[in-house]
N, C-alpha and C positions, 0 to 999 in steps of 0.2 A: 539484676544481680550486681552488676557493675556499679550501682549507685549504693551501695554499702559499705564501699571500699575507696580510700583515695589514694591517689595516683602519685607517685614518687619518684621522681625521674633526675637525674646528674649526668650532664656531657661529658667525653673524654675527647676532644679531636687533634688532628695530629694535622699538624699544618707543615707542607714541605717547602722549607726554602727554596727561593730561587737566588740564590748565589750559582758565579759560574761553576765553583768548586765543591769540594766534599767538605765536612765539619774538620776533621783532622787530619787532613789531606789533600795535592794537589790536584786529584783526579775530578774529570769533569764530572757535571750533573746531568748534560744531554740525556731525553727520554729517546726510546726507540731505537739505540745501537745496539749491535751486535754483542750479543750475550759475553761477557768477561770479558770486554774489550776494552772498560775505564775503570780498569785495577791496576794497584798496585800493594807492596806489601802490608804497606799499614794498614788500607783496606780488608788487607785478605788477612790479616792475623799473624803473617810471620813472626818469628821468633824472632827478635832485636829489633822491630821495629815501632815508632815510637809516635806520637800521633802531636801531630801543632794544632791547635787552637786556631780558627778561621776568626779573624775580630769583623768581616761582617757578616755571620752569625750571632757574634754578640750584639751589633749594634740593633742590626733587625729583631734582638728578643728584647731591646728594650724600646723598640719602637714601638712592638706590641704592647708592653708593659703599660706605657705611659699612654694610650689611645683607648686603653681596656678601662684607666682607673687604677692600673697596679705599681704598689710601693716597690721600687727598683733594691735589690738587694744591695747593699754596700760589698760585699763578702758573699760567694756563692762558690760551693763544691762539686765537681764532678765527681761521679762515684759508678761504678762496676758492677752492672744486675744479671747477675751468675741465672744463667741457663740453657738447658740443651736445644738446638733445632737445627735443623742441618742448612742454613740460608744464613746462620749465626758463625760468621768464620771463628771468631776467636773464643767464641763459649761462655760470650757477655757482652753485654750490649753497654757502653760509655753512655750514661742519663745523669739524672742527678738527682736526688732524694732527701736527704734532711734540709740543705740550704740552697732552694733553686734560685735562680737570679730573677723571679716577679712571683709577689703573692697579694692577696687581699684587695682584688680589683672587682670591679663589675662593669654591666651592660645592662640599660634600659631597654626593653621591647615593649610594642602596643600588643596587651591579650584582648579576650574579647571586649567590646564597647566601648576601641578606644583607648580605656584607661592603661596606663605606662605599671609596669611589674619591675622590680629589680633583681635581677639575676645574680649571684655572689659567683667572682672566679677566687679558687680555691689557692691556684698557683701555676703560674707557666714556667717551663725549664725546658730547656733544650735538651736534645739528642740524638745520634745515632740508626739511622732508621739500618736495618737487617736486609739481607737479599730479595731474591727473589724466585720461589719453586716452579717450574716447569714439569708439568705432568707427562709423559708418552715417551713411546721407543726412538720418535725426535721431538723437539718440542711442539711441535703442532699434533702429534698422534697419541695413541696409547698405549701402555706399557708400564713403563720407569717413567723416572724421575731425573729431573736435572736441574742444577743450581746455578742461577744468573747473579753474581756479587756484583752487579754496575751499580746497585742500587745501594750497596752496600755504601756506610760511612756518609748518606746523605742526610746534609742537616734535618733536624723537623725541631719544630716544637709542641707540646703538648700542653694542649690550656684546658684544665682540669674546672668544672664548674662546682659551685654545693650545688646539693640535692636541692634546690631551688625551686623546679618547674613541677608542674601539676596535671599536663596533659602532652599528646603529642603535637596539638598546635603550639601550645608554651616552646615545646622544643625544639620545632624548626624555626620558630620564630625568634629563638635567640641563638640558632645555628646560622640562619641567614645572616641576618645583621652580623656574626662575626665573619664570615665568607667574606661579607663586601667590605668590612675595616682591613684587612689581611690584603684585600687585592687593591684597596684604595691608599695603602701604604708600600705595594710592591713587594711586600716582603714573600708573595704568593701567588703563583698563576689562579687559583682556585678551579683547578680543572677537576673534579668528581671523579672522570670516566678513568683518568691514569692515573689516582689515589695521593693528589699533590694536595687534598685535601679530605680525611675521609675521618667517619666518628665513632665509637663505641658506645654506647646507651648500657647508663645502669639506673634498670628496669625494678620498680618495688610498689607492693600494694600494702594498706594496712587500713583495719577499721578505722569508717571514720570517728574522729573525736580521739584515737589514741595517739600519742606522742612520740611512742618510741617506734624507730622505723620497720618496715618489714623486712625480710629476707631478700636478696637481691640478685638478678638474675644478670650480666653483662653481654650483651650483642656485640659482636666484634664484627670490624672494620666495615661498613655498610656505606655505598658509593653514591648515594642520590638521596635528593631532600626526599623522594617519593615514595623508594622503599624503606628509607627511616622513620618514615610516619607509620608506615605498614607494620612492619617490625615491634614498633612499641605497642602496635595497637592490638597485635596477634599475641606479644608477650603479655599484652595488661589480662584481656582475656586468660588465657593460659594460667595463670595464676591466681585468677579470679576461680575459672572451674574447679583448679586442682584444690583450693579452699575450701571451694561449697560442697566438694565430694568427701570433704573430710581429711584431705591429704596435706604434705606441708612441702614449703617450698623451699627448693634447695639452692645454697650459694653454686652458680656454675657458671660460666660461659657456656657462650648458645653460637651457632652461627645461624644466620639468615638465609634462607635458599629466597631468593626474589621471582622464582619462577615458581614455586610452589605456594610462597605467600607464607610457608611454616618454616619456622628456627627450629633445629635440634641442637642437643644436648654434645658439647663440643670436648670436655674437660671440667674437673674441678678448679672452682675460681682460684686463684693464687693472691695472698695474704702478703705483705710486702717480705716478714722475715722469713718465706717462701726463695725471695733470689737473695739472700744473704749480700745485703746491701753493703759496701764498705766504700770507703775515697779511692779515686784510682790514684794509685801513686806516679803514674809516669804525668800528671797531670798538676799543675802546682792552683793553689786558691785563685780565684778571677777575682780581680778589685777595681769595685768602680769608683770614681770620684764623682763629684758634686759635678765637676765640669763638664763633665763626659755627659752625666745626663741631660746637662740644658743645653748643650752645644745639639745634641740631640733631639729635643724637644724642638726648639728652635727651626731645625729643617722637616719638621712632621708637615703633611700636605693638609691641607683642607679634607676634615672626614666629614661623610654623610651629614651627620647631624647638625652642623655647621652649615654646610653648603644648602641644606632643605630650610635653615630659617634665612639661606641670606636669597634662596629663591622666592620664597613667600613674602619677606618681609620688603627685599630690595628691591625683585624684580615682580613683585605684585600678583604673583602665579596661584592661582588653585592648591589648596592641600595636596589633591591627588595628581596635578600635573607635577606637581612637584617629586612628589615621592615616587611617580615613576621616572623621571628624569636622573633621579640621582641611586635607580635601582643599582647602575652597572656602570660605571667609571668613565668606558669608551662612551657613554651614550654621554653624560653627562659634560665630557671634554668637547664631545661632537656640537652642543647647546654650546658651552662656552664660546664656541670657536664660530658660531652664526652672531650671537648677543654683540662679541667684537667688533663684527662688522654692520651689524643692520640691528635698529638703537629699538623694539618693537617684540621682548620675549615672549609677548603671548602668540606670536604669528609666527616665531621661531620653534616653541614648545608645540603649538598645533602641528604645523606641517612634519616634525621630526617623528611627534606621537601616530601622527593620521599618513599621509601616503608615502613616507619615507620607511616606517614601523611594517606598512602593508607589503611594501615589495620587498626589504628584506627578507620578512617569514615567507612571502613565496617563493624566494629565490633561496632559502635554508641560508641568510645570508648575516653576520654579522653585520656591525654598524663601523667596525674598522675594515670590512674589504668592500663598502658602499663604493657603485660606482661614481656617486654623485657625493663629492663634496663637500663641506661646510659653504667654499665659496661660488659652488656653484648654486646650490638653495638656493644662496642667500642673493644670487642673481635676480629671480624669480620673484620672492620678495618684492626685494627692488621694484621692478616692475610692474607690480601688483599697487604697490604701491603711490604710483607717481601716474597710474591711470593707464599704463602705457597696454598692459593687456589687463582681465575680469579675472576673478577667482577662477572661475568655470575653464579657462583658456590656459589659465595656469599649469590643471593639471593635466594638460596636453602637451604643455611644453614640460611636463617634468617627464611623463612618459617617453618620450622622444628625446628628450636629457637622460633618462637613462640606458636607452640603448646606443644611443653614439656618443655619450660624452660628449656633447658640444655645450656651449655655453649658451644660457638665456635669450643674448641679443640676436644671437646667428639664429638660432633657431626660428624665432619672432619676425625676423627681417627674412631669411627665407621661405616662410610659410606665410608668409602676409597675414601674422596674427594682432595685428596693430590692434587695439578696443577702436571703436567707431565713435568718437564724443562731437561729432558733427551738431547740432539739437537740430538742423535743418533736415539732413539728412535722417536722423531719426525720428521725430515728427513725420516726415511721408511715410514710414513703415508703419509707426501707429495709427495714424487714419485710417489706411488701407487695412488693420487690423480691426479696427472699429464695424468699420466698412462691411467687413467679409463673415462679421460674426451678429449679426441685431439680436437674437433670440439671446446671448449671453448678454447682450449691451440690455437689453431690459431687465433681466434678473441682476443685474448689478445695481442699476440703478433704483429697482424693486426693494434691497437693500441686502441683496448677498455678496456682502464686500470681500469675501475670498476667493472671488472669480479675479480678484488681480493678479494672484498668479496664473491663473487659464491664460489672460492678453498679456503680461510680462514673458511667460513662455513662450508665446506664439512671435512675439516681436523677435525675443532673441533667436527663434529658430529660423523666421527668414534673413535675420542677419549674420548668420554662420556663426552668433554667438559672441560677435565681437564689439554689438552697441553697449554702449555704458551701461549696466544695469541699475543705478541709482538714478540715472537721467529718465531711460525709460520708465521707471517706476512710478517718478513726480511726475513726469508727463502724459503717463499715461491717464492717473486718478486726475489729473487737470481735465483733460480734452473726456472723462467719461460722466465726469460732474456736470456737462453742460453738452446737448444735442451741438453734432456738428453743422456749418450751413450748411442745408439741402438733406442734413440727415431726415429720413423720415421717422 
């Protein structure tokens, strides 16, 4: 049924600043305070009260602008989108609408096989974001209702996409990639669960082969890549059935229940001359110059797409170690910060990817409260590399590094985990390994030459693991090529 119909899909997401302050206000942004306790009146709507323009708000929507591909507005107006909600103190929300300050940008994503898609963003403009509703007889119970305004007058912006995408993979895959530009410019914690980043999907199916769009259904505010996949995927369904039963589909807003897996029907969609759009007037034109935007440009950080070819190209890494290295900011700072000191990124990207990767997730642990270091790895490394301890021994001392936090050498020097690179001393353990094993020493020399790991294992397990494993190895296939004296 679904293969009749194609898929029509446009992002709305609403990215919240992390500036200290409000958009038109001094009042902080701190999440998690005490309900109306960072208001003040221009937040809350009083009458004579009068709102200032935050400039890093502005600076941060042209940072986006210019990282996205979008033509920075010279002239841009805020304007008053008249409507009722009781979380809405003044009865309009300050956005902006004919002239936002960034339009006519995009974003590349890989869709399936690889190949790169270009995504059109429509326009981004800053805003305003509204309160916040509390349900029960207090806020944690049931009942009534109550209005938290701290959230009131916090920046966002809204990066509005064309109906571009085609599936729900298309659309997280151009919802991600903008999450990590947003936090790799700062302009964004990109947290989901406290809605500092969160999207609206507008949802539309039509036969294939026709041009003009379908009717359009909007998912509002949906907090996780995982139920916004679900969501489009229950809406594409849902519209697909209500077709083939003969029925049609209507413009509405839907909300998402993520525990039932189904959207209902929320309200009829709202059409712009809906909020009788006009310029606020307590608000004067914003104007940018030439200068402003490349004194701007000029402090943009290194984004993804940048850092993934100068990992591949510069520091010689795998496609996929790459692209997981620069999924998430902190991890990618955490590489940086070994590469500085120990000149070897693929032993840097292994260990960060492989047992560093592993005990974070069992410890529910980011890579910014690790308790081990850049330079303590990179201790290890070290080490590793100058012969001083094996791989194998390695990650014993990283184990033991991360529960007391001590450094490489202590550890090493205290546990006597020195490598063994005696050849005299290792020589006696492989004879006696020889020795102790004939019936393997024949099928080896029979010509089952992967019995060298059976006697490289057996060597390092009487040496507590600490003979040189490349010594043993040549040594071993030496002394197994040729009967020892007196062997029989």
């Amino acid at each position: 049924m679904r293969d009749k119909y194609e898929v029509v899909i446009g992002l709305e997401v609403h990215v919240q600043m992390t500036t200290r302050t409000k958009i038109f206000c001094g009042c902080s942004t701190t999440f998690g305070n005490e309900p109306n306790s960072q208001t003040c009146p221009v937040c809350l709507g009083l009458p004579g009260a009068l709102p200032v323009l935050n400039k890093q708000v502005v600076e941060n929507a042209i940072m986006t602008g210019l990282a996205t591909n979008c033509k920075i507005a010279p002239r841009s107006l805020f304007a008053r989108k008249n409507y009722f909600y009781p979380d809405l103190p003044k009865g309009y929300q300050i956005s902006q609408f004919e002239l936002p300050i960034c339009e006519q940008g995009w974003l590349d994503i890989e869709v399936e096989g690889g190949k790169q898609k270009r995504i059109g963003i429509t326009r981004i403009h800053m805003e305003e974001d509204a309160g916040k509703l509390l349900h029960g007889d207090t806020p944690e119970s049931s009942g009534n209702s109550f209005v938290d305004l701290n959230r009131a007058c916090t920046p966002l912006l809204e990066v509005v996409s064309e109906p571009d995408m085609r599936s729900s993979d298309e659309a997280i895959a151009y919802l991600k990639k903008l999450h990590q530009i947003v936090i790799y410019l700062g302009v964004c914690d990109g947290n989901l669960e406290e809605g500092s980043f969160r999207c609206d999907a507008n949802v539309s199916i039509r036969p294939r082969g026709q041009k003009e769009l379908g009717t359009r259904a909007e998912l509002k505010n949906i907090n996780s890549f995982r139920f916004i996949k679900q969501a489009i995927e229950y809406e594409i369904d849902r519209q697909a059935e209500l077709l083939e039963d003969g029925g049609k589909v209507i413009q509405e807003t839907r909300l998402f229940d993520s525990n039932t897996g189904v959207s209902r029907s929320m309200r009829g969609k709202e059409e712009a001359h809906d909020y009788r759009y006009f310029p606020d007037p307590d608000l004067v034109p914003l104007v940018i110059d030439e200068t402003w935007i490349e004194a701007i440009r000029t402090e943009l950080p290194e984004l993804p797409e940048s850092k993934y070819r100068r990992y591949t190209e510069t520091f010689g890494l795998q496609a996929y170690d790459a692209s997981v290295l620069i999924a998430e900011k902190a991890v990618a700072e955490y590489f940086e910060a070994c590469v500085a000191l120990f000149d070897d990124a693929k032993s840097c990207a292994n260990w960060i990817m492989g047992e560093l990767s592993r005990r974070l997730n069992d410890n529910g642990l980011t890579i910014a409260h690790s308790p081990v270091t850049p330079e303590m790895l990179v201790g290890i490394l070290q080490r590793v590399a100058d012969n001083t301890i094996s791989g194998n021994i390695a990650k014993k001392v990283f184990e033991t590094m991360w529960q007391s936090g001590q450094e490489a050498d202590i550890i090493i020097e205290e546990q006597g985990l020195k490598q063994v690179t005696d050849s005299g001393a290792i020589e006696k353990i492989v004879d006696a390994v020889i020795a102790a094993n004939p019936e393997q020493v024949a099928d080896y020399r029979a010509g089952k030459e992967k019995l060298i790991g059976f006697f490289v294992g057996k060597v390092m397990q009487q040496s507590k693991g600490k003979a040189n494993p490349g010594m043993v190895n040549e040594l071993m296939k030496k002394k197994l090529a040729f009967p020892l004296y007196g062997e029989k």
